[in-house]
N, C-alpha and C positions, 0 to 999 in steps of 0.2 A: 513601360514608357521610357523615351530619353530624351534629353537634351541635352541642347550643344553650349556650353561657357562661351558668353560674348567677351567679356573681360572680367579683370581682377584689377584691382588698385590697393595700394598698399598705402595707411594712410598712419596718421598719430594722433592720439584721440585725446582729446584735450581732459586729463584728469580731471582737473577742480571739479570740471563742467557734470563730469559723471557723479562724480564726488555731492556735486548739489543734488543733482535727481537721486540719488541712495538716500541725501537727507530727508528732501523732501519725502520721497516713497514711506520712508520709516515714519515720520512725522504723521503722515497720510494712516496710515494703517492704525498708529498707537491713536486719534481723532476717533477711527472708523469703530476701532477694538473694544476701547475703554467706556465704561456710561459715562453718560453725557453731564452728568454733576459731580465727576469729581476733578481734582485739580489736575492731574496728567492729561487727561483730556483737554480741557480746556486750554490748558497750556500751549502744549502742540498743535489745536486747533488756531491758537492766536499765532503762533509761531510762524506755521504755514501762512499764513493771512500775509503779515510781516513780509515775508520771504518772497509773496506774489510782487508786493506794493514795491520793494528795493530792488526785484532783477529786471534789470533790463538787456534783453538777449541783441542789443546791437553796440553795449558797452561790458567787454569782457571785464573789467573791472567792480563790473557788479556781482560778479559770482562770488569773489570772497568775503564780498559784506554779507551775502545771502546766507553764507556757510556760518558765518560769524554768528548771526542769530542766533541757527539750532545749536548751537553751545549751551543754550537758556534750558535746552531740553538736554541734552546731552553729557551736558559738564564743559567745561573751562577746558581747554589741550588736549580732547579724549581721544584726538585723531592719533596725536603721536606717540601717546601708550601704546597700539598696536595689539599684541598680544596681552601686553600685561594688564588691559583693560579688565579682564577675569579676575584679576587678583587683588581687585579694590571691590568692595561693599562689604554684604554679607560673606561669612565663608560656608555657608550650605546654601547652594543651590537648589533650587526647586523645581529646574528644569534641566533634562542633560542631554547636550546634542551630541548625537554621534553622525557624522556622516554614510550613505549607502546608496548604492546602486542596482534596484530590482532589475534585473534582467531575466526575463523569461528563457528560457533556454532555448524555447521556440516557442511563436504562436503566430502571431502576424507574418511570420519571417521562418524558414528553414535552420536547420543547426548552423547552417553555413555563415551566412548573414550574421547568428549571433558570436562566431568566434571571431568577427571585427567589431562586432558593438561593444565587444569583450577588451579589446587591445584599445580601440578608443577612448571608453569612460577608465580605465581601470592608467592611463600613461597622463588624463587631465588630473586623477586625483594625486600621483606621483609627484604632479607639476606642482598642483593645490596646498603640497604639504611642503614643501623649499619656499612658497610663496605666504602663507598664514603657517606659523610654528604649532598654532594652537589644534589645527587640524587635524582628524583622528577618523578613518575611514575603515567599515567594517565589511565583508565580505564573505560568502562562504560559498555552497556549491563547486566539489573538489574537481569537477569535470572542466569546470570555467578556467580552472590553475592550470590543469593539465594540458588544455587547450593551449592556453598562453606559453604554457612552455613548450612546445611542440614545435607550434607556429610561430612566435614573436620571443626566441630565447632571450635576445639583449633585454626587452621590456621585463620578460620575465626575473632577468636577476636586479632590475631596476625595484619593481614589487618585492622580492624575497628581500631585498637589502632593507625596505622600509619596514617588512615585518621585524626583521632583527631590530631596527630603534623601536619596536613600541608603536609605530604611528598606521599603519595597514595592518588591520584587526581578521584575524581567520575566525569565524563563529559556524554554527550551524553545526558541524562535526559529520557532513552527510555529502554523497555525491553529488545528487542535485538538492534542491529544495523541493523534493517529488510530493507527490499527491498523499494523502496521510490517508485514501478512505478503502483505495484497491488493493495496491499494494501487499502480499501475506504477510505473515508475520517475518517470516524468515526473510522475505524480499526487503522487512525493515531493517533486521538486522543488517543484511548485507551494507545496504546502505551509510548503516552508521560505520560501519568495519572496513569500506573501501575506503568510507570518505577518510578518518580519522587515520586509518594506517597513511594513506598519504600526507596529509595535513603533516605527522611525523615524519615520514620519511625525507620529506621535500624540505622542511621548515625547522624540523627537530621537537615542534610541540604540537598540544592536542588542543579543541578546541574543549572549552568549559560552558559553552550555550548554544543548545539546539534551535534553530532558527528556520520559523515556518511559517512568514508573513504571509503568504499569497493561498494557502491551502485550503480548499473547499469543505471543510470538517477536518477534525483531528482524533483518531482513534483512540478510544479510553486505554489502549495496550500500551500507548508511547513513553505516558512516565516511567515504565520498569524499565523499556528498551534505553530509554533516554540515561537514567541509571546509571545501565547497564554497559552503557559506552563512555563512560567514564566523564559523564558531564551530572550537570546539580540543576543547572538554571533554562528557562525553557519561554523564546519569543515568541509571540505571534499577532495580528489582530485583524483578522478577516471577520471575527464572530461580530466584528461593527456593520459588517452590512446585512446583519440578518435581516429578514422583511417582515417580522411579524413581532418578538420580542426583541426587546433590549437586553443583551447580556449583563449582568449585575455588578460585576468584579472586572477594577483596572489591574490591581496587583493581589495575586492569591497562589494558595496552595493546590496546584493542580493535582488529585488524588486517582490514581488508574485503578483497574479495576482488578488486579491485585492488591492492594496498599500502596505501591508504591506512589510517591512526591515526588515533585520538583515544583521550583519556585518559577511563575509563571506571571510573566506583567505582559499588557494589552496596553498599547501607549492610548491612554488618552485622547491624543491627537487624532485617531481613527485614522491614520493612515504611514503607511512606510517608503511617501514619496510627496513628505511635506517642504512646502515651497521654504523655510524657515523666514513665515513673517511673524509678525508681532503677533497676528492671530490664532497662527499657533501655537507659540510658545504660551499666549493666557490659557488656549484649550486645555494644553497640558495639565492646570488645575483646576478649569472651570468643570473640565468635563469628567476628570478625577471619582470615580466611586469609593473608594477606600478611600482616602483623607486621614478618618481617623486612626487609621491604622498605618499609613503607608503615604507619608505625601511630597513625595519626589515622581517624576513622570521622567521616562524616556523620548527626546525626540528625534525620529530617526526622518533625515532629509535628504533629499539628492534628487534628480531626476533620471526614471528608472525608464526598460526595455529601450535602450541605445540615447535615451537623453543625456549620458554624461555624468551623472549621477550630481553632487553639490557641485555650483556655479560660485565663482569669487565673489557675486551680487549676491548670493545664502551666505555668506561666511561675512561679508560686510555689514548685511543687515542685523544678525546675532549683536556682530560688535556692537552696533547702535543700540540695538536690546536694552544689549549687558550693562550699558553705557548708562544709559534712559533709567533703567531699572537700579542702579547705583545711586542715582540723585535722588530718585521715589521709590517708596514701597508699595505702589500700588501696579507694577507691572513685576511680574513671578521674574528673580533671578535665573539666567540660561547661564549657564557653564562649560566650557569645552575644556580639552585635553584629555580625556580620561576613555575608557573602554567601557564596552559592553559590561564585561564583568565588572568593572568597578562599581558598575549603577545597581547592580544586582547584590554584589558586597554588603555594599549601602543598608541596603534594602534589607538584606539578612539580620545584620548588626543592628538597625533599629529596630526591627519588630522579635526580635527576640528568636531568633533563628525559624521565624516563620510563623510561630506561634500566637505572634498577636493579629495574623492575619485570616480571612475567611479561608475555607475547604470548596473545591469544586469537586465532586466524585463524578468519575465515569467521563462517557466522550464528550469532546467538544463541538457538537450539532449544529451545521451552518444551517442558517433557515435559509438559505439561499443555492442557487445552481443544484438544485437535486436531479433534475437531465443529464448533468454527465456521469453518473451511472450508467445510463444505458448509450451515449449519442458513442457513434464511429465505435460498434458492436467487434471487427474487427481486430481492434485495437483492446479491445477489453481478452477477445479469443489471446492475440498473441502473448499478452502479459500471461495470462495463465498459463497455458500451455509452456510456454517458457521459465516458466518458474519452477514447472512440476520434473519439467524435463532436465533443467540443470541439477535439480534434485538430486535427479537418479541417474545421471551422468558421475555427480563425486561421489554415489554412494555406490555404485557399480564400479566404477573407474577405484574407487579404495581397495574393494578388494582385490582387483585385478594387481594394483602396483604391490599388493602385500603377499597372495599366493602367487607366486612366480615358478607355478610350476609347468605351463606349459609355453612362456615365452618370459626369460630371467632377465631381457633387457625390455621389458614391460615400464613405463615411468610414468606415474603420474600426470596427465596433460595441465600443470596451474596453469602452466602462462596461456591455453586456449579458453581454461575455464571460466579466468580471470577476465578475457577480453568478452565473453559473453555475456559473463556477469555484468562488466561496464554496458555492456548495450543493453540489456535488457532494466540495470537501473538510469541510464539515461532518458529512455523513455516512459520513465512512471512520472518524469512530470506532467504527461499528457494526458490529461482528465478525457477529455476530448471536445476540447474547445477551440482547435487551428485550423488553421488554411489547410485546405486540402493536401498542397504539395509538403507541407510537415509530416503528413500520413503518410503517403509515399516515400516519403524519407525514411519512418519507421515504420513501415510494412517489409524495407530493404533490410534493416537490422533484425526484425523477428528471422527474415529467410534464412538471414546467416548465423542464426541462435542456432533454429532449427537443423542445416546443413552439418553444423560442425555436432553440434550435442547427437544427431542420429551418428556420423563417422564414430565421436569417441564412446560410444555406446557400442557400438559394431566392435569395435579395435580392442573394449575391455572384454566382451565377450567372447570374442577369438583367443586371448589370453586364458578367458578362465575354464571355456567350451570349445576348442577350439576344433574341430569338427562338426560342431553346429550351426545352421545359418538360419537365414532368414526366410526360407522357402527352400520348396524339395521333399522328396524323401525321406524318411526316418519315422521314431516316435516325436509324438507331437508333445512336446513340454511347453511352459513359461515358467518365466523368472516374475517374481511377488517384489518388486521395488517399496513395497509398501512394511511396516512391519503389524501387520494382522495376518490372521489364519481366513483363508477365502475360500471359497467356490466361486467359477466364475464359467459363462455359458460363451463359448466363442465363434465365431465364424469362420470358418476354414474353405476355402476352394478346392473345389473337387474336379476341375479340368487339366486336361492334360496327363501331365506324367500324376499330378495330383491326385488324381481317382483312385492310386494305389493308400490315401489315407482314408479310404471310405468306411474300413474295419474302426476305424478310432472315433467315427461321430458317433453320436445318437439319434441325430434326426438329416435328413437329407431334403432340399429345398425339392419340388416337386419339379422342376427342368433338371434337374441333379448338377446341377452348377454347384451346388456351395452348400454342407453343410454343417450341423451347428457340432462342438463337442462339449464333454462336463471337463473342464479342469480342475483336479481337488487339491487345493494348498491347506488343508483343515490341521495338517501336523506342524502349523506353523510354518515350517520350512521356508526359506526364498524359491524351492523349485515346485511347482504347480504340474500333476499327472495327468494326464489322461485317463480318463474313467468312463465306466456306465454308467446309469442311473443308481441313486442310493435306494435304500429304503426309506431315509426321510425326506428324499423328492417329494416333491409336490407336482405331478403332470399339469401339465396346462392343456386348456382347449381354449378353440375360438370358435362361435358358431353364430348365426345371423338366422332371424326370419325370411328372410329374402326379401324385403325392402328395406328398412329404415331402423332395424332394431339388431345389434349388434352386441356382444358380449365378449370379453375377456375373462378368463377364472384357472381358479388354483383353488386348491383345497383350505388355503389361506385366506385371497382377497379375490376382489370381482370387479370389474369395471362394464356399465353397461352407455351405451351409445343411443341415445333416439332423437332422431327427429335432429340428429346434426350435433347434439350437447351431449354432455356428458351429465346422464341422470341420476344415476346412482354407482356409488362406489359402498363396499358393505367386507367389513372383517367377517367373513366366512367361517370363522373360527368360534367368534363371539357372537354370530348374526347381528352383525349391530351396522344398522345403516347409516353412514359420514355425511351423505348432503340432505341438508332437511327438506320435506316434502314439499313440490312446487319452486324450486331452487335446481338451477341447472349450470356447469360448467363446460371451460371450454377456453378458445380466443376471442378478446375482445380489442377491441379498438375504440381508440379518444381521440378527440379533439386536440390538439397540442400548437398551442398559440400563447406563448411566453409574451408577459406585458413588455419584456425589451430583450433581454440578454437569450437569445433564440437557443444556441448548441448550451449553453447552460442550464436551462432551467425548464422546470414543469411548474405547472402554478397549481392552487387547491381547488380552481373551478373546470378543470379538464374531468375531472372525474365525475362534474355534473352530465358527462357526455358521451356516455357509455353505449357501445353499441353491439350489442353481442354478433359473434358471426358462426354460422353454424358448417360445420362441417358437411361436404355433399362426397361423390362416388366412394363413398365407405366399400372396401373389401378387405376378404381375409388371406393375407398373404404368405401365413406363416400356421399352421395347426397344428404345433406340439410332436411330441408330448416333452421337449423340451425347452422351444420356445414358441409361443405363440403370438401374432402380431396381427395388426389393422392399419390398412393403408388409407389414408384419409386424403382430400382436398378440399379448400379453398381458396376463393378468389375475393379480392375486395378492391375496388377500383382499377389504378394499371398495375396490381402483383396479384400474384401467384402465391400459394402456399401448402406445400405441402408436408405432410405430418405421420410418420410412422410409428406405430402408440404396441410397443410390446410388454411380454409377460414372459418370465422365466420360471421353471420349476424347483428354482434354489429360494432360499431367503435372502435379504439383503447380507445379511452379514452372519456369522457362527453363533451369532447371540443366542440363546434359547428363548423360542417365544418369537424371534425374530419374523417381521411377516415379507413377503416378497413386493417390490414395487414396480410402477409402472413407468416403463421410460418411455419417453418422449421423441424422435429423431427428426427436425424440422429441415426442410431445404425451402427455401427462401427467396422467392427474386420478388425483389420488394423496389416499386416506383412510387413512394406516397410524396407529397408534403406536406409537413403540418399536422403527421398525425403518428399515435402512438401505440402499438400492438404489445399488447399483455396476455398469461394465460391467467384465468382465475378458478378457484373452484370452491364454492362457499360450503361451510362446514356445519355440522348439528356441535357445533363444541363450542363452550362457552368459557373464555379468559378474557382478563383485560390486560393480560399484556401478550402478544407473540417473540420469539425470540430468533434472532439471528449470527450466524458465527460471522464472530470480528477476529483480529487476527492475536492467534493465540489465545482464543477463550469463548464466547460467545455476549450479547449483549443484547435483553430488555426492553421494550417499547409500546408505549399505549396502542391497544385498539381502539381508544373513544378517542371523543377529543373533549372531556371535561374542563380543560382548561386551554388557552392559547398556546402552553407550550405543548402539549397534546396534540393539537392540532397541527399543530405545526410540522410533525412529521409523518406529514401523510406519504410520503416516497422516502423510504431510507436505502442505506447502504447496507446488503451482505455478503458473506462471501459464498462455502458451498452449499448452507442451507439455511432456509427460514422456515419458524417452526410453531404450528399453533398446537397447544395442548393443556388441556383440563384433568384435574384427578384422574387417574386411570385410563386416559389414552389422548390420543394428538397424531396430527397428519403434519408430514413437512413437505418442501417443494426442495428438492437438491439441484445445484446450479453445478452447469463445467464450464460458464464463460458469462454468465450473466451478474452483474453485480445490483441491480437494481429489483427492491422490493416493496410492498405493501399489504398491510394488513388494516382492516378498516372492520371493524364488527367483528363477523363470523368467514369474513370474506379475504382468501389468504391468495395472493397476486406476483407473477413474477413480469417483471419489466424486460419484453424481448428486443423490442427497434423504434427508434423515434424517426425522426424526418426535419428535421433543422437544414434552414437554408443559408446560415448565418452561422459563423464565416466563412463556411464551406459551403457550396452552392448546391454539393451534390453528396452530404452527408448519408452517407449507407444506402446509397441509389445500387440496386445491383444485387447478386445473389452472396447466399449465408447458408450456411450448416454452422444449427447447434442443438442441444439436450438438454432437456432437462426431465426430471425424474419426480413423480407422484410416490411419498411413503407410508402406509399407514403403520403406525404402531403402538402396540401393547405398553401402558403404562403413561406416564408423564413426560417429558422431553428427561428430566434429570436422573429419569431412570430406563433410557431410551440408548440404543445404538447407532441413533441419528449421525453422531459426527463422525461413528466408523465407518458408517454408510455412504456419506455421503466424501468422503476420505478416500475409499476405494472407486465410488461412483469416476472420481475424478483421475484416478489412478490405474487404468487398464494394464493388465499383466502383458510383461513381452514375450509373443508366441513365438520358439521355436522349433527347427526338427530337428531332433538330437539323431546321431544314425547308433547302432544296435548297441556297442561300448561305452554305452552310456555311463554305465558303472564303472569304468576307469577315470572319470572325470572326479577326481577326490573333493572337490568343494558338496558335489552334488551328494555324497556319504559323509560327511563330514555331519558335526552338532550346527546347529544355529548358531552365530555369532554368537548373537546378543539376545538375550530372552528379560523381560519384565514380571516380575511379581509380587504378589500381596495388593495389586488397587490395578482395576481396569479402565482409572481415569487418569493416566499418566501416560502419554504419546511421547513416542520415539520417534521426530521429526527429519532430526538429520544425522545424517553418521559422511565425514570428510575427512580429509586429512589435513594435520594442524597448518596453520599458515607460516608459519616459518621453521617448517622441512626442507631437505635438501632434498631437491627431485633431478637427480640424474643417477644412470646404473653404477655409476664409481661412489656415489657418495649419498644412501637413500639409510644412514645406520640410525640408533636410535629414533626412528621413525614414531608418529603421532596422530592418535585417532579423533575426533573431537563429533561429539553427539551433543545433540540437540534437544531437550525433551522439555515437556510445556503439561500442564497440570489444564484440562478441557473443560472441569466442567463445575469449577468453581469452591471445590471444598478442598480440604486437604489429605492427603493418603502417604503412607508411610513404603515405599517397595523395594524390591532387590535386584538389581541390577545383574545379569549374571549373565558369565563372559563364558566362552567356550574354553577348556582348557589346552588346547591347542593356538590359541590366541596371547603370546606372551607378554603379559602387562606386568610390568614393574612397578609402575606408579600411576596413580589416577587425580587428579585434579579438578577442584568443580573452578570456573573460569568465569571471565565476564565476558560481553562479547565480543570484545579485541584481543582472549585468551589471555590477558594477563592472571596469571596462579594468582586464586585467592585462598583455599582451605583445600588441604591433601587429605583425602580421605584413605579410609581403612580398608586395605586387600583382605578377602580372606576368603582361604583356600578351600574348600572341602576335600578330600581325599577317596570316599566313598570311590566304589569301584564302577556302579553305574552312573554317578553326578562328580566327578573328579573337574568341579568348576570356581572359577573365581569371581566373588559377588562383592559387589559396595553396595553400603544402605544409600538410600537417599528421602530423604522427609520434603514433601511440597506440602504450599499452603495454597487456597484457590489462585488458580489463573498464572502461577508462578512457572517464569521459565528457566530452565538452568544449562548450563554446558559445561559439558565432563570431559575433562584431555586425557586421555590414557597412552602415557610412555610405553613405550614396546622394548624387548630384550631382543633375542637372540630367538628367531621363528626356525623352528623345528621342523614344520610340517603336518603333517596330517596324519601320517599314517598310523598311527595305535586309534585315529577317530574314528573309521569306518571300521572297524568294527562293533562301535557303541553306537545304540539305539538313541535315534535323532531326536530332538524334542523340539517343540514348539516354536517356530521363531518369537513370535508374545505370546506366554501364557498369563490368558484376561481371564478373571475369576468373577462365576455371573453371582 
């Protein structure tokens, strides 16, 4: 829409006159606030009364008698203390204002829009603080900085100048204030590692409080990460609008689900865009939980998403407060001037560094918006996908810039990886609850994630294989980005010049378009062979009655088809049948009618409205003996859906015992509204709790709902797998893009597409490709290969065709890098290069490795790190995750003639993540390595 400005008039606003309606207003509020029997109340009720009877609005001389009044409530001259109104009564406040500006980064509005709502609020608070001394404005999300100084450089060194006084507060220490529930682990760290490297670079300090007013749950992982980024104290209070319990703690110890702390308050006020009247500064301790332990409240005001953040009528009303509350003790003293961290100080210093206050363990579970889990599916794809692929873009791209043997001006790509990275953490603030055109906005940054991460992936592999491509002729190898030993069944085209790899498959599609090969990475290695069948293959077949009765099998598992559902699935191995009898799986569909907040939320009564849908033109499209598949459809209103449910003759992963699963490949055109497509498949296994990976570890949750807080999570968040399992065995669902789960009984659910019409009219209207994957296996989840499973599941090897000289390619002969040993629950997430390297070919010397490794499965294990000895490491460092050196660990060399390698120990306790910098010397090369026998990229000990 537009319109045309008829005029503007400039005019001069009669002070006193505003000056009386502030009185009045406060006056009005402390009546409204206070009960009604005690003397401040009363007071200001007669006052106001007073003040009606004396103004007369057609004798301006009535306004200063009006004023004169509320001095009765106010104090005698409070007007002309000004500032130093703070500094008469009490000297501990009981309330502490800090000013803020919530700004969505997008939601209503495009990125665009918000880098003016940005230079708007952020040049009134500038103004705010020359005009009230007392004025102290907090702010974080480092993208918003960035923005500002890009775009609005003079504003920008306007803000940077007030941060140097003290008075514009940097908190959060994170790029945006993104989504705590999707996000990986490592996508956290980056987070806290862009934001706060900026925050220093830009400003010269770090922030000391993570800030996460607005996030839909907060993952039990964040206190270590939080830590870990060199902060202590930790904001937030979105858990106020849960729908079903009340959270119990205003100020506490938030406990992750390693051990680690941080000191965490939840204003009172229940919100981080209070208006600063009278009634919230009393909320500040009416609605206080801890009291006895903690009774100072934070009040954080401003008016947020482009309102301007605090208004001079918030910082006038405080005055009156502070005023009011000076003459009586019966309204909570407010306070300004002071920081975030001060209030937090505070807080530390009286409860005894923490001690005298409550524990919260584990996440912080909004009972609210559980929909954006699954709502603009899309967007949940690109975050993964892009997560996985940056990945293995620095850990590809590492080695590329380190062996330089077949292009020596090879250089690291930071500054494209860096830009990647900002785009891919800009958009984790998108739960997915925006305006369509915000989607499209980030649909355009996943393209150019994707565009540049496949180039620098191409350009490191040229480097390291540099007669290898992406199609063609050759042997057919892949590279293992992952650090596990694999088999892996791949697709290969067989047209064209193509046909000449028809000696390298195993099985051949029956139009001989395309067929499948074994890849064996079982030596560890990063480089993946081409093979035949083993002998501990397992063939597959598919075979049908010829109507309605349909099978899958391996000598492992079985999956059988009837009548549209999926009937029985059964460990072949143990004979032991998974869905109990008269129970049948498959797609189902809900009702999906949110009491208000639509692209938000699913409520507990959609699930009264199940509807199963059965699969119809079942065939077999695939007959082994290396993979075998079943092409499925359904239809349910105006979509289409279709489902290809295969079987491979590997196991999921090296594990021994390990059994094969069944993946899932859905294409999708989906026209619903209002309704919600899940897959379920109920199980003969009995736990009360299922278990799902959070980031960096896994995390716990009722099947019943014995209690309301039970109940209450009937749709949670995970990431690639959720997992039911009783003594001696368990079935999991493995996700490559789906974040949405449910486990209810015996009945284990993965959340594929909603239909929210709100705010987006046309929420996931349209087609979809995704997977997911059915696992059974031997044993319990904690003694399960689930999250290696599910680890690779997500991580497909990159196929190429190497031509015959393969063996000149020295990386490909060389040892493993990095090998693991003594505990097979310690992952090797990331391997980069340090962030403050010099990445150009004149100046790349003392170069720096930095790994990433995370303890999965919740206990502790002691193992040996061990470095190839063609890899020159001088010195090794465990770090935090801004890589500042905290404790140098112990090199040590072996000399043996077959294991001539350099090992660190390293000790985890559950769930702990660590990162190791390993300085580099003078790189040698390779060659005495190819001639020693390769080992394992992980050796995992079952």
């Amino acid at each position: 829409m537009y319109f045309s400005l008829a005029s503007a008039d400039i005019v001069v606003p009669n002070q006193e006159a505003w000056g009386l309606l502030a009185d009045f207003t406060t006056l009005r509020e402390i009546a409204d606030t206070l009960p009604g029997n005690t003397s401040l109340q009363n007071k200001a009720l007669t006052v106001a009364n007073d003040i009606m009877n004396v103004f007369n609005n057609r004798d301006l001389s009535s306004i200063p008698q009006a004023r004169k009044l509320a001095e009765q409530v106010f104090g005698e001259g409070w007007e002309k203390k000004g500032e130093k109104i703070y500094e008469e009564g009490t000297e501990k406040a009981q309330i502490w204002g800090i000013g803020y500006c919530h700004i969505d980064t997008a939601w209503l509005w495009p990125y665009s829009v918000t880098q003016q709502k940005v230079a708007r609020s952020w040049s009134t608070q500038v103004d705010l603080m020359n005009r009230y001394p007392e004025h102290r404005f907090t702010c974080s999300q480092a993208q918003q900085y960035k923005w500002l100084e890009q775009l609005y450089p003079p504003l920008f060194e306007r803000v940077k100048q007030k941060v140097l006084e003290g008075k514009f507060h940097l908190v959060g220490g994170s790029w945006v204030e993104n989504d705590a529930n999707m996000p990986s682990g490592e996508a956290l760290a980056r987070q806290f590692l862009y934001g706060q490297r900026y925050f220093e670079a830009k400003f010269g300090k770090r922030c000391d409080t993570a800030w996460l007013p607005d996030s839909f749950g907060l993952t039990g992982a964040l206190p270590q990460l939080i830590r870990q980024a060199d902060m202590k104290y930790f904001f937030t209070q979105k858990l106020s609008w849960n729908n079903i319990n009340v959270f119990p703690h205003s100020t506490f110890n938030w406990v992750g689900i390693d051990g680690s702390q941080v000191l965490c308050h939840m204003t009172p006020v229940d919100t981080y865009t209070a208006q600063a009247t009278v009634g919230d500064v009393h909320k500040g301790i009416t609605n206080h939980k801890n009291l006895e332990s903690s009774d100072i409240s934070l009040l954080v005001f401003g008016n947020g998403d482009g309102g301007g953040g605090p208004l001079a009528k918030m910082l006038d009303n405080l005055r009156r407060t502070r005023a009011a509350s000076n003459e009586s003790r019966e309204l909570p003293p407010v306070d300004m001037g002071h920081s975030v961290e001060d209030f937090f100080d505070t807080v530390l210093k009286d409860s005894n560094a923490g001690d005298k206050l409550p524990n919260w363990k584990g996440e912080l579970y909004l009972e609210f918006h559980r929909g954006t889990y699954t709502s603009h599916g899309s967007i949940k794809k690109g975050n993964r996908k892009s997560e996985i692929l940056l990945g293995d873009v620095e850990h590809i791209a590492t080695l590329a810039s380190l062996y330089k043997f077949h292009n020596s001006d090879y250089v690291y790509p930071k500054s494209t990886i860096d830009d990647c990275w900002e785009k891919v953490l800009l958009n984790q603030l998108l739960p997915g609850s925006a305006i369509g055109m915000v989607y499209k906005d980030a649909e355009i940054l996943y393209s150019e994630v994707r565009k540049d991460g496949k180039r620098l992936i191409e350009e490191a592999f040229k480097a390291l294989f540099p007669t290898s491509a992406q199609s063609g002729p050759g042997s057919i190898i892949a590279y293992n980005s992952t650090f596990f030993p694999r088999r892996d069944v791949v697709k290969i085209p067989l047209k064209g010049s193509a046909s000449r790899l028809r000696s390298q498959v195993v099985q051949a599609s029956k139009d001989g378009s395309c067929g499948y090969a074994l890849l064996d990475g079982t030596n560890g290695g990063h480089i993946s062979h081409c093979t035949g069948l083993f002998a501990d293959c397992m063939p597959v077949s598919a075979f049908t009655n010829g109507t309605d009765h349909f099978v899958l099998r391996n000598s492992s598992v079985q999956l059988t088809i009837s009548d549209g559902r999926i009937s029985s699935l059964i460990d072949v191995e143990l004979g032991r049948e998974l869905i109990p009898k008269g129970q049948t799986g498959g797609l189902v569909i809900f009702d999906d009618r949110p009491n208000y907040w639509d692209a938000w939320d699913v409520e507990i009564h959609h699930l009264e409205t199940a509807e199963p849908l059965k699969f119809a033109n079942v065939s077999v499209v695939a007959e082994g003996p290396l993979r075998a598949s079943l092409k499925a459809e359904t239809t349910y209103g105006n979509s289409r859906i279709s489902v290809t449910i295969s079987l491979d003759a590997i196991a999921a992963t090296v594990k021994k015992n390990s059994r094969s699963f069944f993946v899932f490949d859905a294409e999708v055109d989906w026209h619903e509204r209002h309704k919600f497509l899940k897959f379920e498949v109920p199980l003969d296994i009995h736990s009360e709790s299922a278990t799902y990976e959070t980031q960096f570890g896994h995390v716990q949750r009722p099947t019943h709902k014995n209690t309301t807080w039970d109940a209450a999570k009937f749709e949670v968040c995970g990431h690639k797998f959720a997992d039911l399992s009783e003594f001696g065995y368990g079935v999991a669902i493995l996700s490559e893009s789906k974040y949405g789960f449910s486990c209810r009984g015996n009945v284990l659910r993965i959340s594929l597409l909603r239909a929210a019409t709100a705010p987006d009219a046309d929420q996931d209207i349209g087609s979809h490709e995704f997977s997911w994957a059915l696992m059974p296996h031997q044993g319990h989840f904690l003694e399960s290969d689930v999250p290696m499973a599910a680890y690779l599941f997500n991580s497909p090897v990159y196929v190429r065709y190497a031509p015959e000289d393969l063996a000149n390619f020295p990386l490909v002969q060389a040892r493993p890098l990095f090998t693991l040993h003594g505990a097979h629950n310690v992952f090797l997430e990331t391997i980069k290069r340090g962030e403050d390297d010099k990445f150009s070919p004149q100046n790349d010397s003392s170069p720096t490795v930095v790994l990433r490794l995370y303890e999965a499965f919740g206990g502790h294990a002691r193992i040996k790190l061990k470095i190839a000895r063609h890899f020159p490491v001088v010195k090794a460092t465990v770090t935090n995750l801004l890589e500042d050196e905290i404790e140098d660990l112990q090199l040590l060399h072996a000399e043996q003639a077959e294991d001539r390698l350099t090992s660190v120990s390293l000790d985890f306790h559950g769930f702990e993540v660590k990162t190791v910098k390993l300085t580099l010397g003078s790189f040698a090369g390779l060659k005495e390595e190819r001639e020693l026998k390769r080992e394992s990229w992980v050796t995992i000990d079952h």
